[in-house]
DONUGU-905316 format. One record per residue (C-alpha): x, z, y. Coordinates in steps of 0.05 Angstrom, whole numbers, padded with zeros to 5 digits, always signed. Layout:
N
XZY;...
This chain:
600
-00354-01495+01774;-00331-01520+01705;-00256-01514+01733;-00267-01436+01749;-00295-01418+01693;-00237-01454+01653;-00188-01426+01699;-00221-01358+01686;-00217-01371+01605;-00136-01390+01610;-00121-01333+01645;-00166-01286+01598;-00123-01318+01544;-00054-01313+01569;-00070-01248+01594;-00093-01227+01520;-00036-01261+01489;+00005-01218+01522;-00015-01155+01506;-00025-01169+01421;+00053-01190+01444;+00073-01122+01467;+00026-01086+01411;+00054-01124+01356;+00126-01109+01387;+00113-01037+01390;+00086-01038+01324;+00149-01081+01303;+00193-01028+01338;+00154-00971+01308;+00164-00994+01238;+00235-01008+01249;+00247-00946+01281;+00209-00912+01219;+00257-00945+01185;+00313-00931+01215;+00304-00851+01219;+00267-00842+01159;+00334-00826+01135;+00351-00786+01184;+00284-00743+01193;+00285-00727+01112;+00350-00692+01127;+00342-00656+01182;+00271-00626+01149;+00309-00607+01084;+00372-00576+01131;+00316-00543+01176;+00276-00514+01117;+00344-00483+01086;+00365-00461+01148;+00305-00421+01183;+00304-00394+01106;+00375-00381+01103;+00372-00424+01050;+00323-00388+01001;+00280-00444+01005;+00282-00516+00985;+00234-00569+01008;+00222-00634+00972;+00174-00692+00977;+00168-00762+00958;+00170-00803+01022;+00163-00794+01093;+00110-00834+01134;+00120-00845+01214;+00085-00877+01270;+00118-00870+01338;+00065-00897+01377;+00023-00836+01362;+00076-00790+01339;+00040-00777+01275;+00078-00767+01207;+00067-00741+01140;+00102-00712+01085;+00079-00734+01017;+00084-00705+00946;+00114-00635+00974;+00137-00574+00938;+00165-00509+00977;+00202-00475+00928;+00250-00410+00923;+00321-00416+00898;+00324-00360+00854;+00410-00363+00852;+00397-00355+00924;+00343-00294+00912;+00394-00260+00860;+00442-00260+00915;+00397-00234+00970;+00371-00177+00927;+00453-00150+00924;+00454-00161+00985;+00397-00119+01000;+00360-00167+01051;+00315-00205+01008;+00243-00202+01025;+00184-00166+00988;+00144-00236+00981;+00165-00301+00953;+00125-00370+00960;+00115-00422+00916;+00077-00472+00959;+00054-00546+00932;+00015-00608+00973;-00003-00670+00969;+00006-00686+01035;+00038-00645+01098;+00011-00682+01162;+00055-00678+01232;+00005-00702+01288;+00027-00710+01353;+00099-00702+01340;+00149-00734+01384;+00221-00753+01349;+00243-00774+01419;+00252-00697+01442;+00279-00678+01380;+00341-00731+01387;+00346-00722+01466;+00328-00643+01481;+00344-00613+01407;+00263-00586+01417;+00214-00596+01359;+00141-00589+01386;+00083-00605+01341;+00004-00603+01363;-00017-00599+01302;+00017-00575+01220;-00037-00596+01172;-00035-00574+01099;-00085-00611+01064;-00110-00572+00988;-00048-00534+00990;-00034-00491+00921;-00005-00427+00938;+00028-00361+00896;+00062-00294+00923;+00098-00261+00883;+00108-00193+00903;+00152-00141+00883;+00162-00075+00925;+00243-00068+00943;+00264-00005+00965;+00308-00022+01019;+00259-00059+01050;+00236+00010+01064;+00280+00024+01120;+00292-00038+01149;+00298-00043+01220;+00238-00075+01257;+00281-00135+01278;+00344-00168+01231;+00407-00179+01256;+00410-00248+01256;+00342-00279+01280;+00307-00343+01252;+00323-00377+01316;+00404-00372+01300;+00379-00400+01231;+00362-00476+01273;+00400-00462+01333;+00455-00507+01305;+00404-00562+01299;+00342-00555+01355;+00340-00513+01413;+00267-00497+01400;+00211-00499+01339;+00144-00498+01367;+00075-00510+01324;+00015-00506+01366;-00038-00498+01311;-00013-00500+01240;-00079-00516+01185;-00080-00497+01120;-00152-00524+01096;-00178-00503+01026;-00124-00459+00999;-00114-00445+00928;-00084-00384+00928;-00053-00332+00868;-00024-00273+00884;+00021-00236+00827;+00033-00169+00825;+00104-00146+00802;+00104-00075+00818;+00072-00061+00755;+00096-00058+00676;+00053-00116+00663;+00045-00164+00722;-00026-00175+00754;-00050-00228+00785;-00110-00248+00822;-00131-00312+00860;-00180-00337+00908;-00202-00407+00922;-00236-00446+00979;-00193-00410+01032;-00172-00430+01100;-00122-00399+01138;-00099-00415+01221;-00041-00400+01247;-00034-00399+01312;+00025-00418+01356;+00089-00417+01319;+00152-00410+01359;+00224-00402+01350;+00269-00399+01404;+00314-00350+01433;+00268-00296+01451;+00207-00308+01408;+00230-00255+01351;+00237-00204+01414;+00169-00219+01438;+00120-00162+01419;+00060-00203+01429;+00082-00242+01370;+00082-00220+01298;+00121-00265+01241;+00131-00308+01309;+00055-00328+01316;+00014-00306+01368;-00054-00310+01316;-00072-00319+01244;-00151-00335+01232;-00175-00334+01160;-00239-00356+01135;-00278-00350+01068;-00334-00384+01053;-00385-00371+00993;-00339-00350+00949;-00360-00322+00876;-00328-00308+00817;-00353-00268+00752;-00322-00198+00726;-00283-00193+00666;-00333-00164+00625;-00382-00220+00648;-00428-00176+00667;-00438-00190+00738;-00424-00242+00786;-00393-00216+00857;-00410-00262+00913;-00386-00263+00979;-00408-00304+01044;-00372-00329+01110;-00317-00280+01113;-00277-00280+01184;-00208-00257+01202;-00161-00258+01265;-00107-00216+01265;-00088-00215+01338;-00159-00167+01346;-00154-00134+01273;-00222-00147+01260;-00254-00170+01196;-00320-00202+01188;-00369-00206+01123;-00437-00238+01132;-00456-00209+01064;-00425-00179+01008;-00465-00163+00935;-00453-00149+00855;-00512-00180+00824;-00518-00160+00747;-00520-00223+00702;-00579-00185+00656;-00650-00151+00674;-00652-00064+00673;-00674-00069+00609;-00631-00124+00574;-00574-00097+00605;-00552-00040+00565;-00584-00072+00501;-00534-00132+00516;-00472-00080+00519;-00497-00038+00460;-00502+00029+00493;-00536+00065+00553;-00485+00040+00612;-00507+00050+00691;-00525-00024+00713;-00508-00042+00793;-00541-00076+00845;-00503-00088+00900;-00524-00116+00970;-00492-00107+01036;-00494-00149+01093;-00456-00147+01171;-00390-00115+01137;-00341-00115+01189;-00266-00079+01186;-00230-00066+01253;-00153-00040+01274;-00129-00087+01205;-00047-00085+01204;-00036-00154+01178;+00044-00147+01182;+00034-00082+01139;-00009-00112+01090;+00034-00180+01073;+00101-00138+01078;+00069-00081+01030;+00001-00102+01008;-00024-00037+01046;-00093-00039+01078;-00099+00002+01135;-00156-00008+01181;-00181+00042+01237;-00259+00029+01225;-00314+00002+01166;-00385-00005+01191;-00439-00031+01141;-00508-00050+01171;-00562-00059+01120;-00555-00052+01053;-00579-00034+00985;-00544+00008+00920;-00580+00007+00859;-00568+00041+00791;-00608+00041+00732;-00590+00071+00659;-00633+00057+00591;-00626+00134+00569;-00650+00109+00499;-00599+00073+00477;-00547+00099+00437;-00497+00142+00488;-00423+00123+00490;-00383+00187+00496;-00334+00186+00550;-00292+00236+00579;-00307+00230+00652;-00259+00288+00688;-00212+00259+00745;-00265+00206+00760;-00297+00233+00813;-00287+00193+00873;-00229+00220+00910;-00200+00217+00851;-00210+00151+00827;-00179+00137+00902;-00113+00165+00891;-00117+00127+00824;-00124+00054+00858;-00071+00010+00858;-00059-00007+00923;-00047+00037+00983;-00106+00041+01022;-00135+00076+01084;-00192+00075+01125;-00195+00125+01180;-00275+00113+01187;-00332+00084+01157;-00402+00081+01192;-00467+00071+01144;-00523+00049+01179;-00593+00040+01140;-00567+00033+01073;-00619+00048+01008;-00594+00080+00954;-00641+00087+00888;-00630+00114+00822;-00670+00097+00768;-00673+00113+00687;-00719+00095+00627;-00733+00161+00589;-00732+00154+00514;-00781+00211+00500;-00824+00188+00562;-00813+00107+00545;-00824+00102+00621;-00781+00097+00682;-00762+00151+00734;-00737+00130+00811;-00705+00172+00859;-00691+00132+00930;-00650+00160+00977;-00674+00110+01041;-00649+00088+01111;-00574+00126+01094;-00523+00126+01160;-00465+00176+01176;-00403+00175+01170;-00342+00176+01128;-00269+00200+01151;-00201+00198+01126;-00208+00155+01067;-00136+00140+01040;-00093+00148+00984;-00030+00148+01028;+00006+00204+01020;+00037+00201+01097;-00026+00208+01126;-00061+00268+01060;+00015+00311+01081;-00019+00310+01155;-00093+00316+01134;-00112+00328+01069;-00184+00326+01067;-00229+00266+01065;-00305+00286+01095;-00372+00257+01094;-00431+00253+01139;-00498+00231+01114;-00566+00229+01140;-00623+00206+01086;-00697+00211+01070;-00711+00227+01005;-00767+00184+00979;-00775+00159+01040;-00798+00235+01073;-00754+00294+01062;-00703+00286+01117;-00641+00291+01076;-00575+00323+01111;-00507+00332+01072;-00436+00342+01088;-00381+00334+01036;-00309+00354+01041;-00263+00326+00982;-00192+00358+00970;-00151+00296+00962;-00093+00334+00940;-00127+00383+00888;-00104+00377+00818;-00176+00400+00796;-00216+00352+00840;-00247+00413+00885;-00297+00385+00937;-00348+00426+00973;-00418+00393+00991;-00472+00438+01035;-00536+00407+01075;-00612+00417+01079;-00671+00387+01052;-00736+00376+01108;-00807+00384+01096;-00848+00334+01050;-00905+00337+01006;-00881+00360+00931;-00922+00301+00896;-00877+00249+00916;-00833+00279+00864;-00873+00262+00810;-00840+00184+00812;-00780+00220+00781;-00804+00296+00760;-00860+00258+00712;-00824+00206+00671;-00753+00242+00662;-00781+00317+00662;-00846+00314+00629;-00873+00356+00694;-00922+00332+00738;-00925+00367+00807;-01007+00379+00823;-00991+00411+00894;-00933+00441+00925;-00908+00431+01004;-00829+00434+01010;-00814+00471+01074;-00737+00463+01061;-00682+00464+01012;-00616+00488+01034;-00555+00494+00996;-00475+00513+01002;-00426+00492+00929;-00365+00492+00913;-00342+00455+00859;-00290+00423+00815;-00277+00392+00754;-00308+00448+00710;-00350+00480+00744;-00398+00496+00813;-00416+00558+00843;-00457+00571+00908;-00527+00589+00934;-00598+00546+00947;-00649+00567+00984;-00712+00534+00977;-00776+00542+01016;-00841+00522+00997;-00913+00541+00980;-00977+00526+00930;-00931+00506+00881;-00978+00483+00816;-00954+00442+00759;-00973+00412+00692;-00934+00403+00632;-00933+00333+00595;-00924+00301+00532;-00918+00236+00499;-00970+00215+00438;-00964+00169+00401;-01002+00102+00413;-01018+00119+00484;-00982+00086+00542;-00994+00153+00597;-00980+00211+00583;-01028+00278+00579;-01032+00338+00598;-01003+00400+00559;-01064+00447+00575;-01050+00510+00547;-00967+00503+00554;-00986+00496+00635;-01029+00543+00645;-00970+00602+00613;-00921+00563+00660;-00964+00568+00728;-00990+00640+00704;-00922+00665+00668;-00860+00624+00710;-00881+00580+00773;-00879+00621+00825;-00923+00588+00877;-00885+00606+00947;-00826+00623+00966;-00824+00669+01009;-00870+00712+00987;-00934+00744+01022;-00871+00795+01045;-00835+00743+01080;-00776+00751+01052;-00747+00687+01027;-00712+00691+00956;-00639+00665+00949;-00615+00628+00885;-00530+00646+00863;-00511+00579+00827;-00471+00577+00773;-00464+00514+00729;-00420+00489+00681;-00404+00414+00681;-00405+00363+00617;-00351+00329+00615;-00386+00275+00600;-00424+00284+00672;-00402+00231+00728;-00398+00262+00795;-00475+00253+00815;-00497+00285+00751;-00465+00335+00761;-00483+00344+00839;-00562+00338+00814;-00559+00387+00755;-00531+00437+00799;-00577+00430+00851;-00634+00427+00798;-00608+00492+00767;-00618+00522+00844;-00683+00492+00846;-00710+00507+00776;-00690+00585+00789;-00728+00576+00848;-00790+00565+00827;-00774+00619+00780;-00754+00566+00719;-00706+00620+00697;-00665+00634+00625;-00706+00703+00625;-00779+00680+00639;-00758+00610+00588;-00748+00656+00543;-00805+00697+00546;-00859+00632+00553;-00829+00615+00487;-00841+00677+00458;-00909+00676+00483;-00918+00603+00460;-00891+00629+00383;-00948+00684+00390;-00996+00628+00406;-00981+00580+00356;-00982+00650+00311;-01046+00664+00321;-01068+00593+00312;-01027+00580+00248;-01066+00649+00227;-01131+00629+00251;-01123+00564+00210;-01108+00610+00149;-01170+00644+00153;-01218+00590+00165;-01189+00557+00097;-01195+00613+00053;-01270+00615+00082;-01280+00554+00060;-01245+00562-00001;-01287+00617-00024;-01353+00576+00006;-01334+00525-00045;-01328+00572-00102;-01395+00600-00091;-01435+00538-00085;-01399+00511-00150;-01424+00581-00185;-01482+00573-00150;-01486+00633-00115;
């Protein structure tokens, strides 16, 4: 038995002796094969980089790392860089590209890379390209004979390496946490913006001698997958911090992916404005389940044009609030409506859709005569907008961008309004029409109390339609607006009280003298309202939209320049006969006095 079992153990280790032979020989043959081709593999990278580039770019990097037995290898120290002699030469030439790289690594990482097909079959294929912290920066300047280039070159990237490999194949190239600056050079004074913590796929790389042909293919890959995660940065006036989360990209669908998107102010309502020194409209921004379909990659990296076919936004809020006693900063605000300040941005952009889906949208304001705060909440917004674009291919074929929306107004009055922008006018003409459902009058008072010093005591809105036309200067059109039991009360702020109370005498003139309390009439015939209004030009766009829908509603309810004048003139009588009244009752006492002292 002892025999076996010390037959058994010789065997075991001759048998184990052997292999740690072969493994140490491989390894031996791998290092000296490393060795040997190190040379070798350095130059053909550096001749395959300056030719699939036609030699625009070099590539250098410290030293080369290989392992045969699991066809690994890695580049170290490496810098992609342009040759701008090269560049000059391309631009006379007219066939130098609208983007140029700078690209810099620590480390470029070849797994599963096999040198033995490269030196037998002239074929390169790689598993896996892994750029590891990779700094990036495009430079991008617009050349206009890349305008009419035809869709495929003359000579094709694959005659580029055809005198060194037959084929260049990548199955998944990696680029993990990307550093990435993007210049802008179209402009007087370069931009340029960057973005960190980015990761970027691409997706079987090939170059052969059909690949270029292949329409499946765009820049030779079959897919590019790019993905963003919490990523947050603060504006340049540091007043808010834009976050964004889990952002998800694949071009071979077109579809973009947010998980949540917002513009969070850096300062409360109150110590915003005080902060910037004036009264200034403070956002708060939160959207979530963004998504962006029909995306033309190719278009946007050759032109840094985003066209996409549809925008849907599920869920969201918009929030605006303005300290109204603050000093006011006077600014001219014509051409900044928002088809205009579309054909103002910088980049080309167009949207063909976008679907809102239960977004909120409040305004809010502090009132410096009231000291308190007014909200208006336009809740549970969806519709649609169409033919958003600054392009001016697509405005020649349609010029009009329209919008869709269905609201309720504090949460009751179903709200419906259709917009049509000109996004061609010089003037900024738009056109807005839509009606206004039924809902009780008092839930007005949130915004008719603190900002108007008018406190709705009954009233039922039946509905509110209205038809304007508009530009820059000026809006003209018709309201009609329903409703009955109209009764208000005029307020007024006194000093050392919080509330504020009740203007007796001033509301009973206005319900006897002005309010008319239905509309129509005991006649039935419902009263139209012309609309005429002149715009500030300090009014943004939905100022203006409210005052001239407030000048509808205010004539109305028979708030009109005629009967304002005429309570005031009533009011002067008033205050007349009280001034007069006073007057009296001193000169009584006066002459009281005089009689006691005589004593009379």
């Amino acid at each position: 038995m002892i025999k076996k079992v010390r037959k058994s153990y010789n065997t075991l280790k001759w048998v184990s002796g052997i292999m740690l032979f072969f493994i140490l020989l491989l390894v031996a043959a791998s290092r000296h094969l490393s060795v040997r081709f190190q040379p070798i593999i350095k130059a053909q990278v550096r001749d395959l980089v300056l030719n699939a580039t036609d030699s625009l770019y070099r590539i250098e990097f410290s030293d080369v790392s290989t392992n045969f037995i699991t066809g690994r290898a890695s580049l170290s120290d490496v810098k992609i860089t342009p040759d701008t002699n090269i560049l000059k030469k391309m631009v006379g030439l007219k066939h130098a590209p609208n983007n140029i790289y700078y690209i810099q690594l620590k480390e470029l990482a070849i797994k599963n890379f096999h040198p033995f097909n490269l030196l037998r079959y002239k074929k390169v294929k790689i598993d896996l390209l892994l750029f590891d912290n990779p700094e990036i920066i495009m430079v991008n300047k617009q050349l206009e004979f890349n305008e009419l280039k035809k869709p495929f070159s003359d000579k094709s990237p694959y005659d580029y390496i055809s005198k060194f490999v037959k084929e260049l194949k990548v199955k998944t190239i990696d680029l993990k946490n990307i550093s990435f600056k993007y210049v802008n050079k179209n402009l007087a004074v370069p931009e340029v913006d960057s973005i960190k913590n980015l990761n970027v796929t691409l997706k079987n790389w090939l170059i052969d001698k059909n690949s270029v042909r292949d329409t499946s293919r765009f820049y030779l890959l079959k897919d590019v997958v790019i993905n963003l995660n919490n990523y947050s940065f603060a504006t340049p006036d540091s007043l808010y911090h834009i976050n964004l989360n889990q952002l998800d990209f694949r071009a071979s669908s077109g579809k973009l992916n947010v998980k949540s998107f917002s513009v969070v102010p850096r300062y409360t309502e109150m110590d915003f404005g005080r902060t910037v020194g004036f009264s200034k409209d403070r956002f708060d921004i939160q959207m979530s389940n963004i998504s962006l379909e029909g995306i033309n990659l190719p278009l946007y990296v050759r032109k840094q044009e985003l066209y996409a076919t549809e925008m849907n936004v599920d869920n969201g809020s918009i929030s605006v609030f303005n300290n109204n006693e603050l000093p006011k900063k006077t600014e001219i605000k014509i051409g900044k409506y928002p088809h205009q300040l579309l054909q103002k941005f910088k980049g080309l952009l167009t949207i063909k859709q976008l679907n809102l889906s239960n977004v909120d949208l409040t305004y809010a304001e502090f009132d410096r005569a009231s000291k308190q705060k007014g909200k208006i909440t336009f809740e549970k917004t969806s519709g649609s907008i169409t033919n958003i674009t600054n392009s001016e291919k697509i405005k020649s074929k349609n010029p009009y961008m329209f919008a869709n929306l269905t609201s309720y107004m504090m949460g009751q009055g179903k709200l419906n309004v259709n917009f049509r922008f000109d996004l061609t006018a010089n003037d900024g003409a738009f056109s807005y029409s839509g009606t206004l459902g039924e809902m009780d009058g008092r839930t007005l008072n949130r915004i008719t109390k603190p900002l108007g010093m008018v406190e709705v005591k009954s009233g039922r809105v039946k509905k509110l339609e209205f038809d304007i036309t508009a530009n820059d200067n000026l809006a003209e059109g018709k309201v009609k607006f329903a409703f009955n039991d109209l009764s208000v009360a005029l307020l007024k702020k006194e000093e050392g009280r919080d509330h504020l109370v009740k203007q007796g005498l001033m509301s009973f003139l206005a319900n006897a003298m002005i309010i008319n309390s239905d509309n129509p009439k005991s006649d039935g015939v419902l009263v139209a309202t012309p609309i005429k209004f002149e715009r500030q030009k300090t009014a943004s766009f939905f100022s203006f939209i409210w005052k001239t829908l407030f000048q509808g509603i205010k004539h109305s309810v028979g708030v009109t320049p005629e009967k304002e004048k005429k309570i005031k003139e009533q009011i002067a009588k008033f205050e007349k006969i009280k001034v007069d009244r006073e007057k009296r009752r001193m000169i009584r006492l006066k002459r009281k006095a005089i009689r006691e002292k005589n004593g009379l």
